[in-house]
LUMFIGU-416823 format. One record per residue (C-alpha): residue number from 1; residue in one letter; x, y, z. Coordinates in nm, 3 decimals. Example, Ala and Ser with C-alpha at 12.3 -4.5 7.8 and 13.67 -1.06 7.14 Angstrom:
% residues 2
 resi resn      c1      c2      c3
    1    A   1.230  -0.450   0.780
    2    S   1.367  -0.106   0.714
This chain:
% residues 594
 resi resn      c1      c2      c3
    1    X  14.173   4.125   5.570
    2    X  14.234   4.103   5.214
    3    X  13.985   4.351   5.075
    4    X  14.082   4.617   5.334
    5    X  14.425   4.591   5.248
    6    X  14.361   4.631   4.894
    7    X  14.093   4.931   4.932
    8    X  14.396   5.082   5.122
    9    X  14.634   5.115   4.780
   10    X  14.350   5.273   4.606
   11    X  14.560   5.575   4.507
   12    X  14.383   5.840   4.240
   13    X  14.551   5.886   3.903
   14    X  14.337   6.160   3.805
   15    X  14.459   6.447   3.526
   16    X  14.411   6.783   3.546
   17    X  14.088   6.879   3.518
   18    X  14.071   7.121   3.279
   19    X  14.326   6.895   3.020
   20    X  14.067   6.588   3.120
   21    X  13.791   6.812   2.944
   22    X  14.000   6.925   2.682
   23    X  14.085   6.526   2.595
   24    X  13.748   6.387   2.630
   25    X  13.642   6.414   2.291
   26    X  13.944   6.190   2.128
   27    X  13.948   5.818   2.145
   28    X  14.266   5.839   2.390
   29    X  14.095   6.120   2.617
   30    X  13.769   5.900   2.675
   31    X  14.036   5.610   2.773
   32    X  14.157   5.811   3.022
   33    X  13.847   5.910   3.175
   34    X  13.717   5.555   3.185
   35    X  14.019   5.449   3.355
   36    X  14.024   5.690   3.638
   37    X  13.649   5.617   3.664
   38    X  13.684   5.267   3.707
   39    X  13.979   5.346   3.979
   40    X  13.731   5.556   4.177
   41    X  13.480   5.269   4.198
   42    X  13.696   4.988   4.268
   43    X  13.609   5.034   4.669
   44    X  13.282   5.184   4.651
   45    X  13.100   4.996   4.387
   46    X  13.269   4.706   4.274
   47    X  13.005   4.578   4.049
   48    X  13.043   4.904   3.846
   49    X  13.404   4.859   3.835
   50    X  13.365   4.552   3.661
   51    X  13.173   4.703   3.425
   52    X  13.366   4.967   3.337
   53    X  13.656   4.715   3.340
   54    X  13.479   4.475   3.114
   55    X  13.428   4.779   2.876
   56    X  13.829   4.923   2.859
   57    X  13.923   4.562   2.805
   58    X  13.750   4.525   2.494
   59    X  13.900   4.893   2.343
   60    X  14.270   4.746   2.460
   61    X  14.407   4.758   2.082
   62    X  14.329   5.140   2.070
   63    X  14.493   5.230   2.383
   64    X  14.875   5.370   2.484
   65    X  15.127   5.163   2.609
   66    X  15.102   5.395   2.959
   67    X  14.697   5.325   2.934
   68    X  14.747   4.922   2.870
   69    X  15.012   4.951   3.200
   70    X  14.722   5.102   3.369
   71    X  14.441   4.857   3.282
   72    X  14.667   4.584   3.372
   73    X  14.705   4.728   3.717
   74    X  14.320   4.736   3.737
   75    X  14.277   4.395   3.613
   76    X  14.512   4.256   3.899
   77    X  14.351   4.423   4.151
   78    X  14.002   4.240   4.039
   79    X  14.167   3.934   4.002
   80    X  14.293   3.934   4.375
   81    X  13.953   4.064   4.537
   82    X  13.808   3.803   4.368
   83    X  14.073   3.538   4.489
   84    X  14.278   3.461   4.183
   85    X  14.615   3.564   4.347
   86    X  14.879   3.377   4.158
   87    X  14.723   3.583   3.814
   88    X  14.708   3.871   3.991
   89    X  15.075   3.836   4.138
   90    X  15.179   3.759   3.760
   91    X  15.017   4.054   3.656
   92    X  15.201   4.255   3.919
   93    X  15.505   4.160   3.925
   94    X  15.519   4.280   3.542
   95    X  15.407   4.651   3.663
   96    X  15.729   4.651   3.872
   97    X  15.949   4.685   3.578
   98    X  16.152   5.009   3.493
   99    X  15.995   5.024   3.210
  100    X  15.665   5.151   3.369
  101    X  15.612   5.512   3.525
  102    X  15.707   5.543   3.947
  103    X  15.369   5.585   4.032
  104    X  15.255   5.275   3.883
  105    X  15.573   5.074   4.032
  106    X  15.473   5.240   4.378
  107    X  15.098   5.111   4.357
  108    X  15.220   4.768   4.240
  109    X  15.468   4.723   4.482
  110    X  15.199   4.745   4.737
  111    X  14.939   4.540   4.597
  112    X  15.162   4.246   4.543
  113    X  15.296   4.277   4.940
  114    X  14.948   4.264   5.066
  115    X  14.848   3.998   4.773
  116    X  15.179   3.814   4.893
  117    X  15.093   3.827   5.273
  118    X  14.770   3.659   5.219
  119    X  14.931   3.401   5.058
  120    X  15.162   3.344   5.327
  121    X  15.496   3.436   5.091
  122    X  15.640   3.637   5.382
  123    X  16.013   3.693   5.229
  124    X  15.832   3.812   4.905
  125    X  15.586   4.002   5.064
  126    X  15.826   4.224   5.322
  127    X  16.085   4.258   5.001
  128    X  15.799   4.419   4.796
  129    X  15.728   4.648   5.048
  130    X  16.064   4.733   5.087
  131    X  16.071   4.815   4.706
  132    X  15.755   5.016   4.754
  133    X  15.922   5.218   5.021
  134    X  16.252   5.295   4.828
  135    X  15.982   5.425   4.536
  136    X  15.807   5.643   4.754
  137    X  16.141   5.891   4.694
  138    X  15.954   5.913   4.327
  139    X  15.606   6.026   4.439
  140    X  15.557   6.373   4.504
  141    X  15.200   6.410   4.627
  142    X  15.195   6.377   4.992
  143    X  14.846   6.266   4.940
  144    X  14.924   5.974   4.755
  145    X  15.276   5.871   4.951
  146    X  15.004   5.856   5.264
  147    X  14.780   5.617   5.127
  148    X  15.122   5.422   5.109
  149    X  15.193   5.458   5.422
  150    X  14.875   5.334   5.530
  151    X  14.880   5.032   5.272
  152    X  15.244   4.956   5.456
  153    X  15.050   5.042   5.795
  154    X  14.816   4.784   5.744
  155    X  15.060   4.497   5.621
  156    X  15.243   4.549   5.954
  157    X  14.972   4.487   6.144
  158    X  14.826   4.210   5.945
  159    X  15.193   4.033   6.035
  160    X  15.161   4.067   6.397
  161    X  15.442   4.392   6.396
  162    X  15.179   4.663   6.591
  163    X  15.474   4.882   6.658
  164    X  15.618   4.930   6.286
  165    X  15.251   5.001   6.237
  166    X  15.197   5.278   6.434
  167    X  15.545   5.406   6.324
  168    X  15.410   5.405   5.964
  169    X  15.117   5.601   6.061
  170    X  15.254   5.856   6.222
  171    X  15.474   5.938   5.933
  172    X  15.150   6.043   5.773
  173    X  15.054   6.390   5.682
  174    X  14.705   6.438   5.849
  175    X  14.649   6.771   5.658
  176    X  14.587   6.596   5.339
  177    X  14.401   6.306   5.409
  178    X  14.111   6.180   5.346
  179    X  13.767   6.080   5.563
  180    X  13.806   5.743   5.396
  181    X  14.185   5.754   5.496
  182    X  14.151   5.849   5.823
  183    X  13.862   5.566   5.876
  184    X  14.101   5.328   5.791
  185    X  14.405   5.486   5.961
  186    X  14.191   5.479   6.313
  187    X  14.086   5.128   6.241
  188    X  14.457   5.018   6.220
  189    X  14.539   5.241   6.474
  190    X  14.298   5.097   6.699
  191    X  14.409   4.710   6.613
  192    X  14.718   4.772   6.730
  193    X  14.658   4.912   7.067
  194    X  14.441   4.658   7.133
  195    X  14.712   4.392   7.045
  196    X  14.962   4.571   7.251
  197    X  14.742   4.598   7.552
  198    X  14.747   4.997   7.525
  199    X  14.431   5.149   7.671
  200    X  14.149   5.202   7.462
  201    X  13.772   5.402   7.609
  202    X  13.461   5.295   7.442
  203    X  13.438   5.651   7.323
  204    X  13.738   5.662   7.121
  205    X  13.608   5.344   6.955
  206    X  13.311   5.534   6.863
  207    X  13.461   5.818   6.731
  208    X  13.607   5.554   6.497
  209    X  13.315   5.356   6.396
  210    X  13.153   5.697   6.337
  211    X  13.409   5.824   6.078
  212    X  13.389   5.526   5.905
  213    X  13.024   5.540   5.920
  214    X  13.044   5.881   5.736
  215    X  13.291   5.792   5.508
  216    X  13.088   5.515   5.391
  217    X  13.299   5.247   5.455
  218    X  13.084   4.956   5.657
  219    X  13.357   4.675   5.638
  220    X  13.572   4.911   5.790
  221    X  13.294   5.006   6.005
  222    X  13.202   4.638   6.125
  223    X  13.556   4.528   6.237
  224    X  13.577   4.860   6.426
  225    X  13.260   4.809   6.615
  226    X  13.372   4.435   6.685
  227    X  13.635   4.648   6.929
  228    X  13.303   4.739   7.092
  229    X  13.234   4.397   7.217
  230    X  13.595   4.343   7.321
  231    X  13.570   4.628   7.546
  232    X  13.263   4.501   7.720
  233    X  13.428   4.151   7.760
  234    X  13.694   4.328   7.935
  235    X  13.460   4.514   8.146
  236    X  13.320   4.201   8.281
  237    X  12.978   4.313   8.108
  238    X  12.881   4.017   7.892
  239    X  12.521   4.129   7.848
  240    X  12.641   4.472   7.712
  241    X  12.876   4.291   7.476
  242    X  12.628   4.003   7.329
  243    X  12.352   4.299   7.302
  244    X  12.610   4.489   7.047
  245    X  12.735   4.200   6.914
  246    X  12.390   4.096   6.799
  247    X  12.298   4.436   6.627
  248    X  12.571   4.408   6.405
  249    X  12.526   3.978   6.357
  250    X  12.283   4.047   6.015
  251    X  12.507   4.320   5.818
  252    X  12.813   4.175   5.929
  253    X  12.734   3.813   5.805
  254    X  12.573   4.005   5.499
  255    X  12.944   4.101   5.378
  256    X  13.023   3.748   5.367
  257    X  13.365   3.837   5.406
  258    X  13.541   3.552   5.647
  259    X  13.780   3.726   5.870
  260    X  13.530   3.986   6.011
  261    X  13.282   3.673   6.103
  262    X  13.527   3.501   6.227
  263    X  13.596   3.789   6.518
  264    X  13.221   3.848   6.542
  265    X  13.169   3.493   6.655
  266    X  13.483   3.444   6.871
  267    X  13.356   3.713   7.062
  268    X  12.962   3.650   7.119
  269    X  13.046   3.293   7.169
  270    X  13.287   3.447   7.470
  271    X  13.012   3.606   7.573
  272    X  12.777   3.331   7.594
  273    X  13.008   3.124   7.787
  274    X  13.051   3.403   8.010
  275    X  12.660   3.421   8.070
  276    X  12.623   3.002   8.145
  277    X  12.476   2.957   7.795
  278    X  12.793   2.654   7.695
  279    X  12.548   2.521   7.467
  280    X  12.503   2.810   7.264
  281    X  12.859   2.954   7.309
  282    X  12.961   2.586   7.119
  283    X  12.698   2.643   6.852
  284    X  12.894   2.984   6.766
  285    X  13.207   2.800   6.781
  286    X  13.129   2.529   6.518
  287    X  13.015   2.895   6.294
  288    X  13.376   3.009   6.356
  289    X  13.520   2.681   6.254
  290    X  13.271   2.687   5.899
  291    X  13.418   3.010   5.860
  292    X  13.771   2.975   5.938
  293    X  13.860   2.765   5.665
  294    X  14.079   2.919   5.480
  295    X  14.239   3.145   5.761
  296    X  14.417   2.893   5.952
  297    X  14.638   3.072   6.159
  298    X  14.388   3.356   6.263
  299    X  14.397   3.448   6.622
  300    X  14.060   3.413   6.643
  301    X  14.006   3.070   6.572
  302    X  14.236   2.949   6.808
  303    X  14.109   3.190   7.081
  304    X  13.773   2.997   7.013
  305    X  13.892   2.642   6.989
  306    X  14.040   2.731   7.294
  307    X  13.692   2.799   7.475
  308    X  13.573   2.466   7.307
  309    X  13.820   2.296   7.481
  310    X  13.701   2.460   7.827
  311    X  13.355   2.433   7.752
  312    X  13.297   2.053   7.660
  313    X  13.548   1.974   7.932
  314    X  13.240   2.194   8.197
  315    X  12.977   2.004   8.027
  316    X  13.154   1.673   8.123
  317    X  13.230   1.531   7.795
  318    X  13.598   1.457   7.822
  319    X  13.646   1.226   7.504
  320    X  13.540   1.567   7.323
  321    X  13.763   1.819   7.527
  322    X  14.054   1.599   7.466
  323    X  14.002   1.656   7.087
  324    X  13.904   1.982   7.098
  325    X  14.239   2.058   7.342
  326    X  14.463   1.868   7.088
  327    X  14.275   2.114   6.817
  328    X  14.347   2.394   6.991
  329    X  14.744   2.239   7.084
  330    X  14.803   2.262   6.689
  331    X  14.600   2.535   6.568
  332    X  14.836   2.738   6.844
  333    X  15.180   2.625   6.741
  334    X  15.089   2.633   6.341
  335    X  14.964   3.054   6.441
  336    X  15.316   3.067   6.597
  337    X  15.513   2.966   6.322
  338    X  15.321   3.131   6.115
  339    X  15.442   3.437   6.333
  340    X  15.827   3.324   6.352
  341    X  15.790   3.260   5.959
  342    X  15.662   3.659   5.889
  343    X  15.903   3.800   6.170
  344    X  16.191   3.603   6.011
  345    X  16.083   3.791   5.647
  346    X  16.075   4.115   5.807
  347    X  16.405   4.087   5.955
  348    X  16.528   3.950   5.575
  349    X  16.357   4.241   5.395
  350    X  16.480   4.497   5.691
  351    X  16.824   4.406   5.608
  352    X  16.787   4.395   5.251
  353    X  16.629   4.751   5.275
  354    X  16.937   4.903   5.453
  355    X  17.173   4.764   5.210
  356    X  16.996   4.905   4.920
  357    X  16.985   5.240   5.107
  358    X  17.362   5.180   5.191
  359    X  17.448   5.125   4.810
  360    X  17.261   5.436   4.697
  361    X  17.449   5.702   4.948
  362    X  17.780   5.510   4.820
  363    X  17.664   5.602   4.472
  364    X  17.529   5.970   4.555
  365    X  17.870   6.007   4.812
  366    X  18.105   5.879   4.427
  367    X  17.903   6.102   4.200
  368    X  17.970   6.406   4.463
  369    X  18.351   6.297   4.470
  370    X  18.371   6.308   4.111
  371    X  18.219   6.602   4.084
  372    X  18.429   6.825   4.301
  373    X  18.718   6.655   4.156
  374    X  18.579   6.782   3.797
  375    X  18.536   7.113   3.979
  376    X  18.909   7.097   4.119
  377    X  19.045   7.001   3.805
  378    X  18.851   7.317   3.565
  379    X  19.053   7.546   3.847
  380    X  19.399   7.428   3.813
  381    X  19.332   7.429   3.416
  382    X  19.343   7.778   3.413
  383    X  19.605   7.866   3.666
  384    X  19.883   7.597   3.501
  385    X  19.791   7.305   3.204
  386    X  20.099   7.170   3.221
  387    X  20.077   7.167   3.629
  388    X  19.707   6.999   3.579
  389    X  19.909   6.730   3.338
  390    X  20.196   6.611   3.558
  391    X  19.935   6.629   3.857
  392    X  19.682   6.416   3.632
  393    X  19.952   6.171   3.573
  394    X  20.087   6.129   3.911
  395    X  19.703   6.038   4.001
  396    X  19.646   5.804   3.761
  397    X  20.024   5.599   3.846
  398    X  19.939   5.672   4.215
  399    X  19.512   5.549   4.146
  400    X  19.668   5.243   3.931
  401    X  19.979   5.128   4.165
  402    X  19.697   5.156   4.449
  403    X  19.476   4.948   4.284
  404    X  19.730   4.678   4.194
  405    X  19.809   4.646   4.581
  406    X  19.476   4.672   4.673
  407    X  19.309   4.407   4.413
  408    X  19.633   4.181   4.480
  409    X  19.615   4.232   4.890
  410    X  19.223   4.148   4.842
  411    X  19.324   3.835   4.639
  412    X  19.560   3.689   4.863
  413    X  19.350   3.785   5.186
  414    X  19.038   3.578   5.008
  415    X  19.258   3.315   4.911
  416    X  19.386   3.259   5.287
  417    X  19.061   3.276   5.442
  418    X  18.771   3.150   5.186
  419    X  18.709   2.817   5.091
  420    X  18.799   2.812   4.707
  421    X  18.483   2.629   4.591
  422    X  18.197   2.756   4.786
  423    X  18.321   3.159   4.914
  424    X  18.267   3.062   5.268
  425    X  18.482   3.069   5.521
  426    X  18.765   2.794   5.537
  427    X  18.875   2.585   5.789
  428    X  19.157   2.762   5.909
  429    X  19.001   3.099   5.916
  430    X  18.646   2.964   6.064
  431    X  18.880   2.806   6.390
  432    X  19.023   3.170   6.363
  433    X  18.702   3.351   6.425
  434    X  18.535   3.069   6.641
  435    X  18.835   3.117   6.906
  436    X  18.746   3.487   6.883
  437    X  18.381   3.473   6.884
  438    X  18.415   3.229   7.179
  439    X  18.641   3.473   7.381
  440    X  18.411   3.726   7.385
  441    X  18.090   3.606   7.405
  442    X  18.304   3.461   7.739
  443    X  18.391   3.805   7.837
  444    X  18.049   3.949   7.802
  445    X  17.805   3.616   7.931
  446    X  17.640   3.613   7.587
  447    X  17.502   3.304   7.449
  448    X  17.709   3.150   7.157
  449    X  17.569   2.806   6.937
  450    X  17.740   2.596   6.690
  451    X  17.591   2.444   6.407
  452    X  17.745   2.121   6.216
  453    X  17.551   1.964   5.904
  454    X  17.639   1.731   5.608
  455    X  17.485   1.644   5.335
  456    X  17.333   1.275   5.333
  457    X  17.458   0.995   5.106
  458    X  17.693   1.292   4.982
  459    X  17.967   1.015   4.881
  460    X  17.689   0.846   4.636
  461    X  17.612   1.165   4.440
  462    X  18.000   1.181   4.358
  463    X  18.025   0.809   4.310
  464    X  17.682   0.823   4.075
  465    X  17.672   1.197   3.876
  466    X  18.048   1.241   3.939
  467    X  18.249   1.572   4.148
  468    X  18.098   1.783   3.911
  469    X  17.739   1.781   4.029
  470    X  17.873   1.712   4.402
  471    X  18.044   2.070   4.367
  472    X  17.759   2.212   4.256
  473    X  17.548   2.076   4.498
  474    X  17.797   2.160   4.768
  475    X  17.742   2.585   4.606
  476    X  17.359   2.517   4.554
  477    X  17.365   2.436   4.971
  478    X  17.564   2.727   5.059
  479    X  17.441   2.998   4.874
  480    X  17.025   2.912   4.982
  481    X  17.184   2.875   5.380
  482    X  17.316   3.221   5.291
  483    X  17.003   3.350   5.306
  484    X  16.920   3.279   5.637
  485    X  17.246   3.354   5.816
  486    X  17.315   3.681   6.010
  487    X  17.587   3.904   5.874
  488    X  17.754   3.854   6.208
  489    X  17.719   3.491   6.217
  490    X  18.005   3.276   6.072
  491    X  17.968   2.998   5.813
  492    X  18.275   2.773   5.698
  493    X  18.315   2.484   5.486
  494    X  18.515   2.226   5.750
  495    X  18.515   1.963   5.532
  496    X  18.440   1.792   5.221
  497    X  18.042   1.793   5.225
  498    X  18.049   1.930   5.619
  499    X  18.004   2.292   5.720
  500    X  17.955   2.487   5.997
  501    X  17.757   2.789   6.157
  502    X  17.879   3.002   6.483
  503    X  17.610   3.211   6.636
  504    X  17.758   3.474   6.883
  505    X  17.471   3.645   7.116
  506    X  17.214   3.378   6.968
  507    X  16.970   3.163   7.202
  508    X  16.944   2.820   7.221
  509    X  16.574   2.835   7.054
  510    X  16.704   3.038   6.781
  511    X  16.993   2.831   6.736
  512    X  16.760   2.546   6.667
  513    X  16.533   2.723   6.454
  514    X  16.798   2.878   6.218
  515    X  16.873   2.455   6.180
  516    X  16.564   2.387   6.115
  517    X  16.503   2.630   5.830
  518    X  16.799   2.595   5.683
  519    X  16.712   2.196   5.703
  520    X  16.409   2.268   5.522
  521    X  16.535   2.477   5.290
  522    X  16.804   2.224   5.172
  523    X  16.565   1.972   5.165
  524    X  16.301   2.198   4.938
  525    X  16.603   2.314   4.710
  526    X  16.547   2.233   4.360
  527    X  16.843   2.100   4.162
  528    X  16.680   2.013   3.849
  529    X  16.907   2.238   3.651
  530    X  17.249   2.049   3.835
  531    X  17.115   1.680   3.744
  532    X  16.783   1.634   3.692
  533    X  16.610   1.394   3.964
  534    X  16.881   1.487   4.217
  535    X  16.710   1.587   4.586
  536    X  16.958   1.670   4.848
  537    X  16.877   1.657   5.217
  538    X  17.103   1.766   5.519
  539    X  17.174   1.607   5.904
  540    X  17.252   1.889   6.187
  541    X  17.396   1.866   6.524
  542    X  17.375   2.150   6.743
  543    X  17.529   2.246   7.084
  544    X  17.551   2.583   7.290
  545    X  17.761   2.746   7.555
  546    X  17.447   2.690   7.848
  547    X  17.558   2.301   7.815
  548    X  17.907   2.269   7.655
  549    X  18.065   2.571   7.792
  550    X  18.302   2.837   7.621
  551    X  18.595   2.602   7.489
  552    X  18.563   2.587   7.112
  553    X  18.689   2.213   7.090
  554    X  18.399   2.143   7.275
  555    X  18.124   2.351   7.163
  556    X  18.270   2.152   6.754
  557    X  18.267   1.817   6.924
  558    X  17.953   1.815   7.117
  559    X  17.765   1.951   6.763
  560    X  17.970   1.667   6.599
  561    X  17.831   1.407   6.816
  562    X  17.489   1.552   6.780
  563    X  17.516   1.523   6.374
  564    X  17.562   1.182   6.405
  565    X  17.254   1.150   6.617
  566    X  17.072   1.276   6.350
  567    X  17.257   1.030   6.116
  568    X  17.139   0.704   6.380
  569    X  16.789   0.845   6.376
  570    X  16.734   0.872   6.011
  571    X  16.891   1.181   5.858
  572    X  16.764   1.529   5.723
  573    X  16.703   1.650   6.064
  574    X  16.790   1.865   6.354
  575    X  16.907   1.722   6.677
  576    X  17.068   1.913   6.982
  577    X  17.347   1.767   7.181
  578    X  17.169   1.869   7.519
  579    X  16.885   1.640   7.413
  580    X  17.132   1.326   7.330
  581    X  17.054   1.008   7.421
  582    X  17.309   0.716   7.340
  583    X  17.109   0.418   7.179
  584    X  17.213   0.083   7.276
  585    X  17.338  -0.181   7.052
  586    X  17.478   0.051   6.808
  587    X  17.753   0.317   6.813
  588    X  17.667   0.641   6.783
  589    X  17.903   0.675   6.526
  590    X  17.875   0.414   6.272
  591    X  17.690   0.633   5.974
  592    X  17.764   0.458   5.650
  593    X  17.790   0.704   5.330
  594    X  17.695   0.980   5.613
């Protein structure tokens, strides 16, 4: 879905006509006219584009910084159609720089999301568009803020979140759109419903594919039209779906582009098994596969492995279904992570969004404080000076003393509850807020999990690089687990190289998932610039309220025992004290250098 994500922040940067015609004689005004004519054709002729691309790159030297800013833009956006992410993502990621003007920023922060969700960097991806959204505020043209919408529209449901989606197209002003918009808006629109089961009539998919149709955009066009053959499928008319299916088989595979043929075939090879015709439906099936290659966790693809799996098993070739079943058993879970993986950005960048907003009204709430304190002061200036003096000094003792209590009372209230080295939560205050945490997750019959982890062979990075490096290691570990933890969730340093996570109102299969990315994150950390060569790794035990009930010593000693299963079974990994199994012939406990 690539190139209709990045058709969909095509966003005109045209100049006023009459100054355009005024400017087209000097070197600079030609410039500008070849670069809004090579934004115009990046969609609609792309061969053109190049062209015209090829051209403004050679005149570079004679152009304006803001002009250069703009060609680069350009230049990433052919260099990610054409599958050269990482130097389009460079390219990018420079345009987001202050430096640049908000309209520019706006566009960039888009591209790079959708560039960034292709390439599977959902964290990045979800923070960009975050970023893209806070410089919206800048853009005044409803007409371009829209085709940001439907850029952020179109991520959404790329990542599986249909309902943010539809939120971010209904945010757009109809009035000024587009045909081209609106073709892609009711393409979206219609994705999602189908995902979320909403009904959908042939003839509003129709109405779709013929706006597109008008508008001129045929990829657009095709992957509507694909809905067409759905809808017959679901009608139990196979014929009626293969027939349509069929008529739009030549142009579609004439795009070469992957993900629409990849949704053409799932579908006629449904319909073929639907008809009796296994034989053929496999044929389609192996098509998918070819063209499935690089879109590994496509919905699609597993739907049609899947049917494989069904249809080889009907034809009586069981060595076959087994593979194709075991196929299908991985192509499904890797698609599901893949989900939990974007979800888990979106959440990340959701937060991240709200504190940003939260920081700017603190800002905009301290410049309006200062400003009717400005307004109070000018008054009492020209009632009384000498009234405005003693009153000014009393503040500033009163603002001063205030502080002094305040910064100490904030000093000693860290000191008692954070550990010193790492700013987590000690020991004494984590027991603190476990007891509490416990009590009322009691009182309400809300899941609570504990998480316990060390760091392996922790004692021999002390003993080898010296406490040093082990401290840093020990801040390196906390601050990337950071990332991951809810800001309701409490994480404490219990020990030397041992730390724990409580997880109030958290399932058990989140419980184990936050261990397991946090596991992998350790384990991925680079500490090349703490000691080079170093790799650090982490064991976790994990236990919840279901099995060890709502008495913290418990829920601590039951992850305990889990950690050192993990430690018996080899280390850096996640085990679950519900799962335990005691292995004979050595004690669970003996875990030398941890």
């Amino acid at each position: 879905m690539l190139k209709i994500l990045l058709r969909l922040t095509y966003l005109f940067l045209l100049l006023d006509s009459g100054l355009a015609f005024a400017q087209a004689d000097s070197p600079s005004g030609r410039i500008d006219l070849m670069l809004s004519e090579a934004d115009e054709q990046r969609s609609s002729s792309p061969q053109q584009f190049s062209t015209l691309l090829s051209q403004l790159t050679l005149a570079k030297g004679e152009m304006s910084p803001g002009q250069r800013s703009y060609l680069d833009f350009l230049t990433a956006y052919q260099l990610a159609y054409s599958g050269q992410h990482q130097e389009a993502e460079i390219l990018l990621k420079d345009l987001l720089l202050p430096k640049h003007a908000p309209l520019l920023r706006f566009r960039a922060a888009y591209t790079l999301a959708n560039v960034q969700i292709v390439r599977r960097q959902f964290v990045e991806a979800f923070s960009n568009l975050s970023q893209a959204i806070l410089l919206s505020a800048d853009v005044d043209d409803m007409k371009w803020r829209n085709q940001g919408l439907l850029s952020g529209a179109a991520i959404y449901s790329e990542s599986g979140l249909y309902q943010e989606s539809i939120e971010f197209i209904a945010l757009m002003d109809t009035s000024v759109m587009s045909q081209r918009d609106l073709c892609i808006a009711g393409q979206v629109n219609l994705q999602n419903k189908v995902a979320l089961h909403s009904p959908v009539d042939l003839a509003t998919i129709e109405n779709a594919a013929e706006l597109c149709r008008q508008a001129g955009e045929k990829m657009v066009m095709h992957m509507i039209t694909l809905q067409r053959g759905w809808f017959y499928l679901k009608q139990q008319q196979p014929e009626q779906a293969l027939k349509s299916l069929q008529q739009q088989r030549a142009d579609a595979e004439a795009t070469g582009y992957n993900r629409l043929l990849i949704g053409l075939y799932q579908l006629m090879a449904q319909a073929q098994a639907e008809l009796g015709e296994a034989e053929v439906a496999l044929q389609l099936i192996k098509e998918l596969e070819q063209a499935a290659k690089n879109l590994p966790y496509s919905t699609p693809l597993v739907a049609g492995l899947q049917l494989k799996a069904e249809l080889t098993a009907q034809l009586g070739d069981f060595r076959h279904a087994y593979q194709a079943a075991k196929q299908f058993s991985e192509a499904e879970r890797a698609m599901r992570d893949d989900r939990s993986a974007q979800l888990l950005a979106y959440q990340l960048a959701k937060g991240e969004l709200l504190k940003k907003n939260q920081q700017l009204q603190l800002i905009k709430e301290e410049f309006r404080v200062v400003e009717l304190e400005n307004q109070l002061k000018n008054q009492q200036a020209q009632r009384d000076s000498l009234y405005i003096g003693l009153l000014s000094l009393a503040s500033l003792i009163l603002v001063y003393v205030t502080y002094r209590l305040v910064r100490r009372h904030r000093y000693y209230k860290l000191a008692a509850e954070n550990d010193g080295l790492t700013g987590i939560s000690n020991r004494h205050f984590f027991d603190l807020q476990l007891q509490k945490q416990v009590k009322r997750c009691k009182q309400l019959q809300k899941s609570l999990g504990v998480i316990v982890f060390d760091l392996d062979f922790f004692k021999l990075i002390n003993d080898n690089h010296g406490h040093d490096i082990g401290d840093k290691a020990l801040q390196a570990t906390v601050q990337i687990c950071n990332h991951f933890i809810r800001s309701g969730d409490i994480f404490g340093r219990i020990g030397g190289e041992e730390f724990a996570i409580v997880l109030p109102d958290c399932q058990p299969d989140k419980v184990l998932m936050l261990a397991e990315i946090c596991r992998d994150a350790i384990e991925q950390l680079d500490c090349s610039h703490i000691q080079p060569g170093l790799k650090l790794t982490a064991s976790f035990g994990v236990s919840y309220s279901q099995i060890s009930g709502y008495q913290p010593s418990e829920l601590m000693r039951h992850a305990d025992q889990a950690l050192y299963l993990a430690k018996y079974n080899g280390r850096n990994r996640v085990e679950s004290y519900d799962q335990m199994q005691t292995s004979p012939g050595r004690p669970l406990i003996h875990s030398p250098l941890r």
